[in-house]
C-alpha positions as CSV (number, residue, x, y, z in Angstrom):
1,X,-20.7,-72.1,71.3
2,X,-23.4,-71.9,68.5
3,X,-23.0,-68.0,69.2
4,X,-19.8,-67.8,68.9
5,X,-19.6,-69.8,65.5
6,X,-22.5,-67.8,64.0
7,X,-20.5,-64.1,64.9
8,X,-17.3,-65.6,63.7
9,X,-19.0,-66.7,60.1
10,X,-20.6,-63.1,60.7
11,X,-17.1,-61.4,61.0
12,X,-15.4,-63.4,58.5
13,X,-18.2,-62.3,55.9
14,X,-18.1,-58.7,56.9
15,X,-13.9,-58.8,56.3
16,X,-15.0,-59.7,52.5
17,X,-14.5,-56.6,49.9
18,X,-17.5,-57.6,47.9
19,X,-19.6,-57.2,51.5
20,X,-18.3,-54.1,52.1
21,X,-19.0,-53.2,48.8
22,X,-22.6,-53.9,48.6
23,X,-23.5,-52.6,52.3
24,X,-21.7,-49.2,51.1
25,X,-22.7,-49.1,47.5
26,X,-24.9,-45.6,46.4
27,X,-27.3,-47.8,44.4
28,X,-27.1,-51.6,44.3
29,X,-28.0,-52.1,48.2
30,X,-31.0,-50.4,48.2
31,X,-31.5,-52.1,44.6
32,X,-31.0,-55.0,46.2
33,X,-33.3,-54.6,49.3
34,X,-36.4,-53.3,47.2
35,X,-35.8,-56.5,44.9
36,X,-36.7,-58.8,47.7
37,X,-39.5,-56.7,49.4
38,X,-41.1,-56.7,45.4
39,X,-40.7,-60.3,45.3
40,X,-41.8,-60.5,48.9
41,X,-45.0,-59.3,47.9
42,X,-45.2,-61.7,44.5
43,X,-44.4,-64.6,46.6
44,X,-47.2,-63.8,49.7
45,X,-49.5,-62.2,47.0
46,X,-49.9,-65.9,45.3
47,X,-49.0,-67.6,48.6
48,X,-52.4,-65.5,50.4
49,X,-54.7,-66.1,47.8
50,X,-54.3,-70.1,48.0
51,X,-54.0,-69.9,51.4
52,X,-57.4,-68.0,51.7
53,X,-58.9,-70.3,48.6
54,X,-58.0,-73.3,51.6
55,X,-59.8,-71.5,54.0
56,X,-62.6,-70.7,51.8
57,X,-62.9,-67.2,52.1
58,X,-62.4,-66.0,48.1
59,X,-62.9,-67.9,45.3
60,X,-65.0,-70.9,46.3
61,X,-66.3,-71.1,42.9
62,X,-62.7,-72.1,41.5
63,X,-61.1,-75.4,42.2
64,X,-58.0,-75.5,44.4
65,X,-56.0,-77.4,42.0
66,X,-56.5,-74.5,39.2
67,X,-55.9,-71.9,41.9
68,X,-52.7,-73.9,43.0
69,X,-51.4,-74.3,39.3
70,X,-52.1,-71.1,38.0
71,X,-50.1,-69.7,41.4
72,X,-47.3,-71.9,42.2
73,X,-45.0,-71.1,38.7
74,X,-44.7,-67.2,39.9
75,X,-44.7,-68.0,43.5
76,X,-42.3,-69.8,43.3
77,X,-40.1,-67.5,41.1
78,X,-40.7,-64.8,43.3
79,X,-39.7,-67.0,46.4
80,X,-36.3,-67.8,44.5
81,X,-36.0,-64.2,44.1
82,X,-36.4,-63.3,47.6
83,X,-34.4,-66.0,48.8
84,X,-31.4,-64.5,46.9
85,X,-32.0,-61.0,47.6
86,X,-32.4,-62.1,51.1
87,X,-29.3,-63.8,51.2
88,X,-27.2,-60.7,49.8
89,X,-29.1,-58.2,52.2
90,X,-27.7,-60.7,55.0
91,X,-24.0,-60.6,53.1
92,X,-23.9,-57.1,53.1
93,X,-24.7,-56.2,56.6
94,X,-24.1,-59.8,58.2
95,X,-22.3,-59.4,61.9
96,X,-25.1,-56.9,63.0
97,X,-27.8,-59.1,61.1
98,X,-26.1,-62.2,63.3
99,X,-26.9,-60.4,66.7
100,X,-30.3,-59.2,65.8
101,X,-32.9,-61.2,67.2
102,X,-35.4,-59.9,64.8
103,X,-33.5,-61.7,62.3
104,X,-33.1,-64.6,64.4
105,X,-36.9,-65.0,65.0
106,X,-37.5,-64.4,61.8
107,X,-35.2,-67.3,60.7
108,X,-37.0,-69.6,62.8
109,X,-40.5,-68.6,61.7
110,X,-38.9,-69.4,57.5
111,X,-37.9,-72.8,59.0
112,X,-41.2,-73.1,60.4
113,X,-42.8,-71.7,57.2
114,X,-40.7,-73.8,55.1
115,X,-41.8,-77.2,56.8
116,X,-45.6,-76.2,56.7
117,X,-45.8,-75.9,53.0
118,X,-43.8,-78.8,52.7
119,X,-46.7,-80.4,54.8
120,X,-49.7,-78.4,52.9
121,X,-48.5,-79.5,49.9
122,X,-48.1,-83.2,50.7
123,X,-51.4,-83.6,52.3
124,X,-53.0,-81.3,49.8
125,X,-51.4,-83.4,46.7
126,X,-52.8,-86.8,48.6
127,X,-56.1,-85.3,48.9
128,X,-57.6,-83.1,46.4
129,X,-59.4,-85.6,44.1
130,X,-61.6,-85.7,47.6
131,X,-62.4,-82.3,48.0
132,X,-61.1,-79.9,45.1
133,X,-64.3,-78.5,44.2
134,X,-65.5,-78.1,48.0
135,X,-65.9,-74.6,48.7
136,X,-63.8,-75.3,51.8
137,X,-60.8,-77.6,52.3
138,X,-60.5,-80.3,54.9
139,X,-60.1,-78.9,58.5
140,X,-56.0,-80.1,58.2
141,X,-55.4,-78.0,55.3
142,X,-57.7,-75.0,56.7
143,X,-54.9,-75.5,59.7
144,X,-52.3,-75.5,57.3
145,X,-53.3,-72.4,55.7
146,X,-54.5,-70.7,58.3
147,X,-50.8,-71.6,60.1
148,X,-49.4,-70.2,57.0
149,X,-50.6,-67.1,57.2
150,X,-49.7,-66.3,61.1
151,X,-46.2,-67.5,60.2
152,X,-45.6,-65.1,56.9
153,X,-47.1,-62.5,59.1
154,X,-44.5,-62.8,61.2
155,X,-41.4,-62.7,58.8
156,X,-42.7,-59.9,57.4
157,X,-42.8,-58.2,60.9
158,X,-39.6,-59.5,62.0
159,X,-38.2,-58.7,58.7
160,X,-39.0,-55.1,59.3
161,X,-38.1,-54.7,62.4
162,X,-34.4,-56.0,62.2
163,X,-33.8,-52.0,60.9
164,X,-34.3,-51.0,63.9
165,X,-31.8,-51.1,67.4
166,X,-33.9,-51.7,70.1
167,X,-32.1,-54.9,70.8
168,X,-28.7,-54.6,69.3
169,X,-25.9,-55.6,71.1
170,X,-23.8,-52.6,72.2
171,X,-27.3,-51.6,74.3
172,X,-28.1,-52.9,77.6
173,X,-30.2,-55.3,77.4
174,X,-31.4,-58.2,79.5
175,X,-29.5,-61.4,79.8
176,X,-32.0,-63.5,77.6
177,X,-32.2,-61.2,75.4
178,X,-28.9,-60.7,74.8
179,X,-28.1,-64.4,74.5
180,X,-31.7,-64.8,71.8
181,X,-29.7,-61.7,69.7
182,X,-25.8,-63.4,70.0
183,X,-24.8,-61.1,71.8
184,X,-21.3,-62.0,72.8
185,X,-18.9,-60.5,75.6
186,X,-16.2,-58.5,74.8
């Protein structure tokens, strides 16, 4: 069911001129896809160097708090950046993006992303007046970051790797694979 409603939103996308358009434009797809990998690397640039600041492994010296400041403006520019960028990459290409299960795994790990730094922050915002200065944050947040890290790790990897076949849907492919990528039954 959830399939089936996830190709048809695929297909009616795809039907759009402005989709076609993009996927089959000379310059402004691949304008668009090296937009979000630059902001990618804004985004986890700022993102790795709080993360590792939480885990204590650069910048001890530095409280957390000015690291977090200084970082979260143009972080979070670049994560609005790749969020758009990511959304038109999926507009322009979305009934094979649908079946990939790269891009499904990867959309999982964002969720997961998303509701760890939700967490980070909230814990991190309760508790720095505790530990700010402390070359190393609390084991929770070390966690946290640590967590963080795995988890961009895999978007990136899964973001890459949705170029590539292996799994798409006109191959043969396993049962639960096929269902994990969408694939439906002609």
């Amino acid at each position: 069911m959830l399939n089936e409603t996830l190709l048809r939103f695929a297909e009616w996308l795809d039907a759009q001129a402005w989709s076609s358009g993009l996927h089959e434009s000379y310059y402004m797809y691949n304008w668009v896809e090296s937009t979000h990998v630059l902001t990618l690397m804004i985004f986890l640039g700022m993102l790795f160097v709080i993360d590792l600041r939480m885990l204590g492994l650069t910048m001890t010296n530095v409280p957390a708090s000015r690291i977090a400041a200084r970082l979260n403006i143009p972080m979070m520019i670049g994560f609005a950046i790749m969020i758009i960028t990511g959304l038109l990459l999926y507009y322009a290409v979305p009934v094979r993006t649908t079946q990939s299960i790269w891009f499904r795994i990867k959309f999982v790990l964002l969720i997961a992303a998303g509701i760890n730094a939700w967490l980070f922050h909230r814990r991190m915002n309760e508790s720095v007046s505790t530990w700010d200065n402390d070359p190393v944050a609390p084991k929770r947040l070390r966690f946290a970051a640590g967590l963080s890290l795995a988890l961009w790790a895999g978007v990136v990897t899964t973001g890459r790797l949705i170029a590539y076949d292996w799994y798409d849907c006109y191959r043969v492919n396993s049962d639960l694979i096929a269902w994990a990528a969408g694939c439906m039954a002609e």
